[in-house]
C-alpha positions in Angstrom: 0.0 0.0 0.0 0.9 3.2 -1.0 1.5 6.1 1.7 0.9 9.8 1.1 3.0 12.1 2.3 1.5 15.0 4.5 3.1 17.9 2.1 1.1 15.5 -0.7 -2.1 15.5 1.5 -2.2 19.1 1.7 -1.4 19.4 -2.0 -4.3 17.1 -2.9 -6.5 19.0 -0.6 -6.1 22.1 -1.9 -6.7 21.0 -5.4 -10.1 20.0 -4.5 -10.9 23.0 -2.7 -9.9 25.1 -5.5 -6.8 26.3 -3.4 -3.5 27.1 -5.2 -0.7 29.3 -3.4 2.5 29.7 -4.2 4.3 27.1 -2.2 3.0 24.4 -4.1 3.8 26.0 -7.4 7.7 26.5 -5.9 7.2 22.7 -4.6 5.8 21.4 -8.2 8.3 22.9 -10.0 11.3 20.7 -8.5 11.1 21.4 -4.5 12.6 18.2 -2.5 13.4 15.8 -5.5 9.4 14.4 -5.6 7.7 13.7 -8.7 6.7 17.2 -9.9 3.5 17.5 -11.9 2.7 19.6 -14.6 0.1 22.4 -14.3 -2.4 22.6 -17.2 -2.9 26.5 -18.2 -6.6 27.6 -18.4 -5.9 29.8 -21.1 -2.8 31.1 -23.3 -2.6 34.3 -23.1 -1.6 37.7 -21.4 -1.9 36.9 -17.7 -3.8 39.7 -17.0 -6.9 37.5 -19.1 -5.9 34.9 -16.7 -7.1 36.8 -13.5 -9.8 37.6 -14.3 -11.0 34.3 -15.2 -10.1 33.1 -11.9 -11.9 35.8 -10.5 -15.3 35.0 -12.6 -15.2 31.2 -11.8 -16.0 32.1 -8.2 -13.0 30.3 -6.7 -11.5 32.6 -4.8 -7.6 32.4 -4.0 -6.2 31.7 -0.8 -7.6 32.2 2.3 -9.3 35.5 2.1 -12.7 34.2 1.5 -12.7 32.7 4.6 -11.1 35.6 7.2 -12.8 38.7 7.0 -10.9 41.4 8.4 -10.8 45.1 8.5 -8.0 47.5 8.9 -8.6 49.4 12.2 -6.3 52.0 10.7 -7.5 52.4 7.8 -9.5 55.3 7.9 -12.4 55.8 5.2 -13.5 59.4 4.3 -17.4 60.1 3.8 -18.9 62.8 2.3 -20.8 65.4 4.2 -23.4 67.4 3.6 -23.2 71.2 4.4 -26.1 71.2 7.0 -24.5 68.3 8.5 -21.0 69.5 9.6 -20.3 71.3 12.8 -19.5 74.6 13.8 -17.4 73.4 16.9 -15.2 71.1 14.8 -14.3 73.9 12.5 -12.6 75.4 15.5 -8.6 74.6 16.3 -8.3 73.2 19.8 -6.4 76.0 22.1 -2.5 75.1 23.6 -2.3 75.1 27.0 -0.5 78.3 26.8 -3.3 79.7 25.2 -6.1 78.8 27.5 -3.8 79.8 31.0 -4.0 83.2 28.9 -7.5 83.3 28.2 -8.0 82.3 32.1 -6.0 85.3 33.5 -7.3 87.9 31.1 -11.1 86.3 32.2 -9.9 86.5 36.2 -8.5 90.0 35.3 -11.9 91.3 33.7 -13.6 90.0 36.8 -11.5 91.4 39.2 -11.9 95.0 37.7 -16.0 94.5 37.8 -15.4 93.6 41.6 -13.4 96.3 42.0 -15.7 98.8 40.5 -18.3 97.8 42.7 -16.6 97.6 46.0 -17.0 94.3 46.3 -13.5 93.2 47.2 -11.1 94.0 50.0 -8.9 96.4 47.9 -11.6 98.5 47.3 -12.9 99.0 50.3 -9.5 100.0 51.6 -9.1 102.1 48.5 -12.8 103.9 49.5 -11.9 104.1 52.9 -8.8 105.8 52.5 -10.5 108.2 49.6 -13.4 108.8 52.6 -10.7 110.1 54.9 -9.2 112.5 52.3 -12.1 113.6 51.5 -13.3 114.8 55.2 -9.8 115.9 55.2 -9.6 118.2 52.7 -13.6 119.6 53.0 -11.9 120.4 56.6 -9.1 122.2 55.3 -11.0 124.2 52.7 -13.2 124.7 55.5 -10.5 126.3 57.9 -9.3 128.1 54.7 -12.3 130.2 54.7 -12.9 130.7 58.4 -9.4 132.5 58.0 -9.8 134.7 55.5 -13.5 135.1 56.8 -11.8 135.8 59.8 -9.0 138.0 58.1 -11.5 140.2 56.1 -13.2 140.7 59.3 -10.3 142.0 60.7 -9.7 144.4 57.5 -12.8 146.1 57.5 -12.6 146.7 61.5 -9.5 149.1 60.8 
């Protein structure tokens, strides 16, 4: 009885699946000293007739019938309509520089506003310390014209 060898096997197998690679082509053509058989061409001709007729019989080559697989990388680009696409992707992400910037000149603005309104502890001292100039200086304008009240008085008596 005659035994197959396994690299025969597979060879057989694939043949009756429809299966060619190119290992068996490499092997047929005088791999490890067996018996190489011919391979009948389905047609003469340019070779670019020959793949498509492959591809029309339905027997697809290899393996990549059976494994379907898509690239996670791959990235495919649909079309989008107008009314479709966002505002906020049209806008460029801000650097971290740029948003600590945009932070202070925010804190800043709010500050001021505080500020104005007496709302914060610099401005109270601020209007506290205007308050005591003020009565300051209404008393010195005061004493200013008790004295030269006082020194026209003082004219018109001689």
């Amino acid at each position: 009885m005659h035994r197959k060898r396994p690299r025969e096997k597979k060879k057989e197998w694939r043949r009756q699946k429809g299966i060619e690679s190119d290992e068996d082509e490499d092997e047929e053509e005088g791999g490890d000293g067996a018996v190489a058989t011919t391979k009948i061409p389905e047609e003469c001709g340019d070779e670019e007739e020959s793949d498509e007729s492959e591809d029309e019989s339905g027997k697809p080559k290899g393996v990549v019938h059976l494994i379907e697989v898509e690239n996670p990388n791959r990235v495919v680009s649909k079309q989008k309509k107008i009314s479709q696409l966002d505002d906020s992707e049209a806008k460029p992400e801000l650097t971290r520089r740029e948003k600590e910037e945009l932070e202070k000149q925010q804190a800043r603005l709010r500050y001021q506003k505080m500020h104005q309104a007496g709302k914060t502890d610099e401005a109270r001292a601020d209007l506290a310390r205007l308050a005591i100039i003020k009565k300051q200086r209404e008393d010195a304008a005061r004493r200013k014209e008790e004295e030269r009240k006082a020194k026209e008085e003082k004219g018109k008596k001689t």
